[in-house]
N, CA and C of each residue as an Amber inpcrd file, in Angstrom:
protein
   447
 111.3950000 106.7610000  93.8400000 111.8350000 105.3690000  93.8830000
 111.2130000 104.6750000  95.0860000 110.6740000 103.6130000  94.8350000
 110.2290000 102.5880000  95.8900000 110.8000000 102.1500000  96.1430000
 111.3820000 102.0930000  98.0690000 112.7380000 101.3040000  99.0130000
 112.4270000  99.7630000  98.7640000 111.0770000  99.0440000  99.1420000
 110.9810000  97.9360000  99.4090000 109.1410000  97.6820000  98.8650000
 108.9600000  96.8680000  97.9930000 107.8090000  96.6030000  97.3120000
 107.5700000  95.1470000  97.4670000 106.2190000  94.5990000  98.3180000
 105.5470000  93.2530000  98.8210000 104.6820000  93.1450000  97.5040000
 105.1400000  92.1580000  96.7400000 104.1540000  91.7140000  95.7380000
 103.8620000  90.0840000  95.7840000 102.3620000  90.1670000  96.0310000
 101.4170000  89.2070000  96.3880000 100.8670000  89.0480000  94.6770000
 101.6400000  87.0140000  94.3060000 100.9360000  86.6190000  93.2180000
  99.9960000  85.4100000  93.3010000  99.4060000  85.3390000  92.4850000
  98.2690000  84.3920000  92.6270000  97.0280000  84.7430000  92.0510000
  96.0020000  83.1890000  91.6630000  95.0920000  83.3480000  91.2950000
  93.5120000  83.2140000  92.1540000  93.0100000  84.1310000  92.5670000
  91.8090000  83.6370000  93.3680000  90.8440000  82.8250000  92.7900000
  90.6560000  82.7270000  91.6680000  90.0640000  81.6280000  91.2120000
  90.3390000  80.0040000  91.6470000  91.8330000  79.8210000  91.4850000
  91.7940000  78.6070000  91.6710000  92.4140000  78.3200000  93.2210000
  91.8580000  78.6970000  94.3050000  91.9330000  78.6230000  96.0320000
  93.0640000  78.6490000  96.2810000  94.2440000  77.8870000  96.2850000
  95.2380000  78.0570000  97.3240000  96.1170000  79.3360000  96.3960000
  96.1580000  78.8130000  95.4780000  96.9590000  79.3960000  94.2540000
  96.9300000  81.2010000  95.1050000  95.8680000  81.5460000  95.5490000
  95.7750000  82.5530000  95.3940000  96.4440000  83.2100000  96.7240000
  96.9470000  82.3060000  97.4020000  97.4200000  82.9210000  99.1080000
  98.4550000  83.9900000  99.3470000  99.2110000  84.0500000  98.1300000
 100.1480000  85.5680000  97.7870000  99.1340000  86.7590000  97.7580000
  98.0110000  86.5830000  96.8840000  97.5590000  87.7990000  97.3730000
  96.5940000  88.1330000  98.3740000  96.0150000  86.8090000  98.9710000
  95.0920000  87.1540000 100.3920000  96.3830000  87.7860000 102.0930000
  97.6670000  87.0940000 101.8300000  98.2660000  87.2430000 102.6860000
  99.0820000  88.9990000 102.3830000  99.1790000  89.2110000 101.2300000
  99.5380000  90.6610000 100.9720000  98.5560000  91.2560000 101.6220000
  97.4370000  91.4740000 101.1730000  96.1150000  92.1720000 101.4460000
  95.8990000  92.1750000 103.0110000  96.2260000  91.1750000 103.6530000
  96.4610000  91.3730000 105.0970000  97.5120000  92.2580000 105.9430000
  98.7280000  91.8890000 105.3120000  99.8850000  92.6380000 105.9440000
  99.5700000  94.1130000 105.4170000  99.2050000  94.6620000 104.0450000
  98.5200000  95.7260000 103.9050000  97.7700000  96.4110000 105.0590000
  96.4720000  95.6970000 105.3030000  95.7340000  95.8960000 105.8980000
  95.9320000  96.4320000 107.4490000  96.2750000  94.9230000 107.6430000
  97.2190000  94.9540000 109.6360000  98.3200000  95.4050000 109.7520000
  99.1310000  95.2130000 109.3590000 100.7000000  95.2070000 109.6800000
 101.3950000  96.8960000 108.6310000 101.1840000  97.6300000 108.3710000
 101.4730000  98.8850000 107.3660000 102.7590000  99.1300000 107.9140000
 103.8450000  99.0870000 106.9300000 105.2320000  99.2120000 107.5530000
 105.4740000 100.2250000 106.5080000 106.6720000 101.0780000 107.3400000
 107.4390000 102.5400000 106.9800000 107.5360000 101.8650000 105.7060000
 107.8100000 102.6940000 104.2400000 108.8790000 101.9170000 103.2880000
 108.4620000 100.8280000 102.6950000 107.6580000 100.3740000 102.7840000
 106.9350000  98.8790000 102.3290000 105.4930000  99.7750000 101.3570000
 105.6640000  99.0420000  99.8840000 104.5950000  99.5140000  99.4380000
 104.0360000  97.8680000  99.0430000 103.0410000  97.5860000  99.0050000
 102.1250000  96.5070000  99.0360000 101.0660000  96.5940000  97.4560000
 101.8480000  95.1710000  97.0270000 100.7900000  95.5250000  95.5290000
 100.7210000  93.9270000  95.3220000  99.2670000  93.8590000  95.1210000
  98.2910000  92.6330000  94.8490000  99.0130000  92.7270000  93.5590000
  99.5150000  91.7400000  92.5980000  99.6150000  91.7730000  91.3680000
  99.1860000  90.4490000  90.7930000  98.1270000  89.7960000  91.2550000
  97.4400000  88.6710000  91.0380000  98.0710000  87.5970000  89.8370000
  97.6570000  87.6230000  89.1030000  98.5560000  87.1520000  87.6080000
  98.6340000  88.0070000  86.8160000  98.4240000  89.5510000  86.6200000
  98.9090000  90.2810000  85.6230000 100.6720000  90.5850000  85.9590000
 100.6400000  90.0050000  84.3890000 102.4680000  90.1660000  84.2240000
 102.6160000  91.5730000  83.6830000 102.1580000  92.7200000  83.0490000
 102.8370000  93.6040000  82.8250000 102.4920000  94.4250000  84.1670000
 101.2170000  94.6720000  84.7150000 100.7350000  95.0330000  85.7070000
 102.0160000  95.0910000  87.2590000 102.6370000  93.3670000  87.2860000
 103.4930000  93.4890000  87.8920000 104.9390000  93.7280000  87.4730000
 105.8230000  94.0630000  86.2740000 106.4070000  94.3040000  86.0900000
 106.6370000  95.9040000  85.9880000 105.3100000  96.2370000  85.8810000
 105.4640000  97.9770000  86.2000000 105.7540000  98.7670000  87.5770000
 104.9900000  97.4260000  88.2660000 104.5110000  97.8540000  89.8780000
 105.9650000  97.5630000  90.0770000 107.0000000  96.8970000  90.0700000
 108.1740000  96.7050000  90.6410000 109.6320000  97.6090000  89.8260000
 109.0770000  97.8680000  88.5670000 110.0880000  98.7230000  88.4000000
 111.2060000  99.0430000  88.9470000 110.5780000 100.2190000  89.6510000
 111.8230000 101.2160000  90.2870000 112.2610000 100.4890000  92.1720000
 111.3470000  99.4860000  92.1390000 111.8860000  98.7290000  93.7840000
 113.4230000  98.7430000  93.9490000 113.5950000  98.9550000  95.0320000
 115.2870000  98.6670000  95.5190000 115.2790000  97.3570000  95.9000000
 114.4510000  96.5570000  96.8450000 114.1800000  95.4290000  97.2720000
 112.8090000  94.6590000  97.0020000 112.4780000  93.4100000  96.4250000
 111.3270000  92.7270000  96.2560000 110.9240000  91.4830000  96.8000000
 109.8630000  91.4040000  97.5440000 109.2240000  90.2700000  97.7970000
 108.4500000  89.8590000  96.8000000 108.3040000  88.7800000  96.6260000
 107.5990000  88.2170000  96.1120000 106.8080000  86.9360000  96.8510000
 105.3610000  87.3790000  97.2490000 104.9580000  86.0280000  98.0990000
 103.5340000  85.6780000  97.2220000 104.0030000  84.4380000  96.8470000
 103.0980000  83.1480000  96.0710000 103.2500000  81.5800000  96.3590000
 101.7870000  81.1690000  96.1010000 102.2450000  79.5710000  96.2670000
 103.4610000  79.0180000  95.3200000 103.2770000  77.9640000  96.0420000
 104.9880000  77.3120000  95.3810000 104.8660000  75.8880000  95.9610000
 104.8330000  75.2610000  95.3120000 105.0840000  73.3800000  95.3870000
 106.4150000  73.0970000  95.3040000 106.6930000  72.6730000  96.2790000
 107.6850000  71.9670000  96.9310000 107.9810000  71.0790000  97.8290000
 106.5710000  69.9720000  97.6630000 106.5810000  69.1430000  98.1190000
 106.6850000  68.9260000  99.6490000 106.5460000  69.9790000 100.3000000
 106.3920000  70.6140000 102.1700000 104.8350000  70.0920000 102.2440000
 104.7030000  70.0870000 103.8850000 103.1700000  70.4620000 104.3610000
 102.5400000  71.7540000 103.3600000 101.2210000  71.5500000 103.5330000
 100.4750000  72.5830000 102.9290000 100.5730000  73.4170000 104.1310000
 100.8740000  74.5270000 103.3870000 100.8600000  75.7390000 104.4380000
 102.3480000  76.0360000 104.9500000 103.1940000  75.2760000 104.8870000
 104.5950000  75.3620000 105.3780000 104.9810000  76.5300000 104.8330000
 105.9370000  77.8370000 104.7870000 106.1430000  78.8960000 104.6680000
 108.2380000  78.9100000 104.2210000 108.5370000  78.8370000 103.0190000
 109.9520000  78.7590000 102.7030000 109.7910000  80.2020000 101.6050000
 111.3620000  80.5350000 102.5270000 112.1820000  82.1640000 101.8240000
 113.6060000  81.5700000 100.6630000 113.3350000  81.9840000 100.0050000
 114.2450000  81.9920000  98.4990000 114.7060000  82.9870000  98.2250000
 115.9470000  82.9600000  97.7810000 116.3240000  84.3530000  97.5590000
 115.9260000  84.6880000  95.9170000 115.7600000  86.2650000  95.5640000
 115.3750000  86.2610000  94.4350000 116.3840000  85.7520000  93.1680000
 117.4820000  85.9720000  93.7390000 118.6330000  85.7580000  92.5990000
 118.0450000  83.8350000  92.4450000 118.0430000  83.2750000  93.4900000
 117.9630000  81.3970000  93.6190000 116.6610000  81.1490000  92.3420000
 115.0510000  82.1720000  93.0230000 114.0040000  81.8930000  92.5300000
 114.3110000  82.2900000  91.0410000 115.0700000  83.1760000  90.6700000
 114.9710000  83.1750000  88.6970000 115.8210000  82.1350000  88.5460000
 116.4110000  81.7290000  89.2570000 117.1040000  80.5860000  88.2870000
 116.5280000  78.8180000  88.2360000 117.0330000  78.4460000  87.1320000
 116.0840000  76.6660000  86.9290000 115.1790000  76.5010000  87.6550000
 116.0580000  75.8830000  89.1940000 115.3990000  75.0470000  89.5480000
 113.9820000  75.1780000  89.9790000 113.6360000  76.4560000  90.0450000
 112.2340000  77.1060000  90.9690000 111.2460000  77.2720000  89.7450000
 111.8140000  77.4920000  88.8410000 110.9550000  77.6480000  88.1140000
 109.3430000  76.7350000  87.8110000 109.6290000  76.0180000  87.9140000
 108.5360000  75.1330000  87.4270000 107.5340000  74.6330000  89.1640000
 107.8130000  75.4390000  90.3400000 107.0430000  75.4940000  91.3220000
 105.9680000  76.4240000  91.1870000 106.2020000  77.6600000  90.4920000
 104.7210000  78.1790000  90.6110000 104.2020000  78.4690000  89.0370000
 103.9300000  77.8900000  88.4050000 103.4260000  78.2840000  87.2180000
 103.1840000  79.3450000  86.1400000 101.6820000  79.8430000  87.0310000
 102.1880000  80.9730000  86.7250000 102.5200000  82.3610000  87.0350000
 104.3420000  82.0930000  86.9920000 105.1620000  83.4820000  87.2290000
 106.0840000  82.6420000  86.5470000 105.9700000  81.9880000  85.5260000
 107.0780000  81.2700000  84.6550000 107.1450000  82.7000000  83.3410000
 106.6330000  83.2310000  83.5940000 106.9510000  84.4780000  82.5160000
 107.6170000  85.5600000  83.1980000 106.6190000  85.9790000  83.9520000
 107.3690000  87.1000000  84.9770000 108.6320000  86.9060000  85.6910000
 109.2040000  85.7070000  86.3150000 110.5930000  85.2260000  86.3470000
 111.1360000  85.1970000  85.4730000 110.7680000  85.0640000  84.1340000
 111.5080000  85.3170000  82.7230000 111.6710000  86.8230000  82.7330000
 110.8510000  87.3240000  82.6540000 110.5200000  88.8440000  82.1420000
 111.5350000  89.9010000  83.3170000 111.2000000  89.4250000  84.2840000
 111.9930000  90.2010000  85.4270000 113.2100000  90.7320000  85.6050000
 113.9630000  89.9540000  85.0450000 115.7390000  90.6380000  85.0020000
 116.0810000  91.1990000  84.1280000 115.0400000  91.4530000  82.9330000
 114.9340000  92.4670000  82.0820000 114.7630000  93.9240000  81.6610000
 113.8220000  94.0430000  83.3270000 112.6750000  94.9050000  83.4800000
 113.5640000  95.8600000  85.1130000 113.9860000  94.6720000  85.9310000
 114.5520000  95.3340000  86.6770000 116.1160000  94.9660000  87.0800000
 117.0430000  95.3660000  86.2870000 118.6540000  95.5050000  86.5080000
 119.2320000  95.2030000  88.0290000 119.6660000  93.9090000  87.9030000
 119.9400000  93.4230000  89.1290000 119.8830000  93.6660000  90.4370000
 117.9330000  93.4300000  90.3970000 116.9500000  93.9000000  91.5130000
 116.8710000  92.4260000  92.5440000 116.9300000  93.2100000  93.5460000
 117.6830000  92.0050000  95.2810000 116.4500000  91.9500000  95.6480000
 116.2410000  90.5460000  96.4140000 114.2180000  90.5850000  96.9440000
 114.9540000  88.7740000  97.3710000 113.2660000  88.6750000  97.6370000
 112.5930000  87.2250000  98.5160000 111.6020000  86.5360000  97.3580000
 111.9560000  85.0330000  97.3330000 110.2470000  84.9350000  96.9550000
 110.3680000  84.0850000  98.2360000 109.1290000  84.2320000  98.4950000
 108.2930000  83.5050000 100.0750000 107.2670000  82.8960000  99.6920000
 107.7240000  81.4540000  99.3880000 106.6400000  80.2480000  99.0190000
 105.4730000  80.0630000 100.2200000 104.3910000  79.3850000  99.7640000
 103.2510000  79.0110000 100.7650000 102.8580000  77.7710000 100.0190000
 103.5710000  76.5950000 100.4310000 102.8670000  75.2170000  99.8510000
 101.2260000  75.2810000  99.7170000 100.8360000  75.3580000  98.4460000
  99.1840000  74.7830000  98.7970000  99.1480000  73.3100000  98.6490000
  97.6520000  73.4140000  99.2540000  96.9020000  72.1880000  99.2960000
  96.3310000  71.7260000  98.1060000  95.4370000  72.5840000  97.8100000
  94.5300000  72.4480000  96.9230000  94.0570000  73.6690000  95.6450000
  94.5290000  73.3800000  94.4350000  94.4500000  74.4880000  93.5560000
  93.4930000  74.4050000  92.1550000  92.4050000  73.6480000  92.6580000
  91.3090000  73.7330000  91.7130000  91.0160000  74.5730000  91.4490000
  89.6740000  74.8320000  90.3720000  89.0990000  75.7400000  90.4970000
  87.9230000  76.1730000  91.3070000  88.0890000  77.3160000  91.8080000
  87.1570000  77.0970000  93.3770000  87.5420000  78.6590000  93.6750000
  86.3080000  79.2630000  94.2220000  87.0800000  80.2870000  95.2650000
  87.5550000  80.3260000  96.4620000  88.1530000  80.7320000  96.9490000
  88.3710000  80.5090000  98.4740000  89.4260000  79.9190000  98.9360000
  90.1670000  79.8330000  99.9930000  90.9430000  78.7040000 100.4060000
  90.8560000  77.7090000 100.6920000  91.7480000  76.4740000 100.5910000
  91.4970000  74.9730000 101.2520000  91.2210000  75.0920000 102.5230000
  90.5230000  74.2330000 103.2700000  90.1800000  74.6560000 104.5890000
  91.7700000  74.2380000 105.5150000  92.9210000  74.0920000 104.6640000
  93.9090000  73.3630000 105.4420000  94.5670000  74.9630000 105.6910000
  94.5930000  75.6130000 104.4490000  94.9240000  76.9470000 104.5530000
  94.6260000  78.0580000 105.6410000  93.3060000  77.6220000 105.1490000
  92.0950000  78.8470000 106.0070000  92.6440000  78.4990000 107.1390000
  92.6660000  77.4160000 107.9550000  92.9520000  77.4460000 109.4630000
  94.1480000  77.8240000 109.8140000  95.5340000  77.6920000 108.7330000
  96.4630000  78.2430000 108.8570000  96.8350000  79.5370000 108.8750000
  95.6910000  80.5610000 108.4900000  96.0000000  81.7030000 107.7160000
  96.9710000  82.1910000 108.3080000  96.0460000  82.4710000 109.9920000
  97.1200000  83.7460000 110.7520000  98.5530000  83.0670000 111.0670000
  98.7430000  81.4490000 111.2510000 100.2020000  81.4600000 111.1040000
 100.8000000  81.8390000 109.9950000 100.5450000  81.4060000 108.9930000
 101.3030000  81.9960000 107.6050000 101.4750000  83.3700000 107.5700000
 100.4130000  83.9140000 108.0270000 100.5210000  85.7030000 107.4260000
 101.8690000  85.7910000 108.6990000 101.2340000  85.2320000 110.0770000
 102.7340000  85.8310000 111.2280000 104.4210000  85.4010000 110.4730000
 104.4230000  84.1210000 109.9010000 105.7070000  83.5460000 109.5210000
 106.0710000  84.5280000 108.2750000 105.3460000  84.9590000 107.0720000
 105.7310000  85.4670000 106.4950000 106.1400000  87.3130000 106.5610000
 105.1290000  87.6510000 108.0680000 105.3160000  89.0220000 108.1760000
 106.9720000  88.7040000 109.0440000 107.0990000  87.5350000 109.6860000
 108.5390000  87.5760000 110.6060000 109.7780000  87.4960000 109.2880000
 109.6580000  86.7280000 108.3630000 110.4520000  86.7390000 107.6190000
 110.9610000  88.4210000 106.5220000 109.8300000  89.0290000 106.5200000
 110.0500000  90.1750000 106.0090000 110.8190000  91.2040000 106.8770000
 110.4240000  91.3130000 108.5520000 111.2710000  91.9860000 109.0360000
 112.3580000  91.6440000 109.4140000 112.6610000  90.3450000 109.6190000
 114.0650000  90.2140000 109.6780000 114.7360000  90.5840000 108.5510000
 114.3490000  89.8890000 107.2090000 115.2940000  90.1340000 106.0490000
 115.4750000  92.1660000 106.0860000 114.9160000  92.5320000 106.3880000
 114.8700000  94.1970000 106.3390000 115.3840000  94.8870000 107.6370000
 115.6940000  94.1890000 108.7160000 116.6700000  94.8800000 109.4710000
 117.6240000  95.0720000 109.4980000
């Protein structure tokens, strides 16, 4: 069983969209915590519904419109993010928020929004992002260890 599973969604194709999984791939990278397993699950929905399975606890960090600064960094609880009102902030995980309480029996987690800027199609980040990165990755790595102490 996996204690605590960081799943980074998003599309790298279309730039900001994709900052769930550039900022996973970092805390992966830099930050490797006890108990924390780290899975890019980009937009595959069964891909991530497998990867979270057996989690005791889930993050979920993807863009999310909510009308904040680009780059601003807001924690949701998972029970808040499946319900209505969130739904229609990140697109697409309008299935996988469907699919999810199906898949995992009243499974406790975060989603951790990252307002984008810009979500064309494009690779890369907005440059509003890019300059933000390392605050975002610090705000969202502070929010993970607090919620886990």
């Amino acid at each position: 069983m996996k204690d605590t599973v960081i799943l980074g969604l998003g599309s790298r194709l279309m730039m900001d969209d994709g900052i769930g999984v550039y900022v996973v791939e970092r805390l992966r990278d830099e930050n490797p915590l006890e108990k924390l397993t780290y899975i890019v699950g980009e937009t595959d929905i069964d891909y991530c519904l497998d990867a979270v399975r057996d989690a005791q606890y889930l993050v979920i960090i993807d863009a999310v419109s909510s009308g904040t600064t680009p780059g601003d960094v807001t924690a949701f609880s998972l029970d808040r993010a499946l319900g209505e009102p969130l739904r229609v902030w990140s697109a697409h995980n309008l299935h996988l928020f469907d699919l999810l309480p199906h898949f995992s029996d009243g499974i406790k987690g975060l989603l951790i929004g990252i307002e984008p800027s810009d979500t064309s199609f494009n690779l890369g980040l907005s440059n509003i992002l890019t300059g933000r990165f390392g605050e975002i990755t610090g705000k969202v790595k502070d929010i993970i260890q607090k919620t886990l102490i």
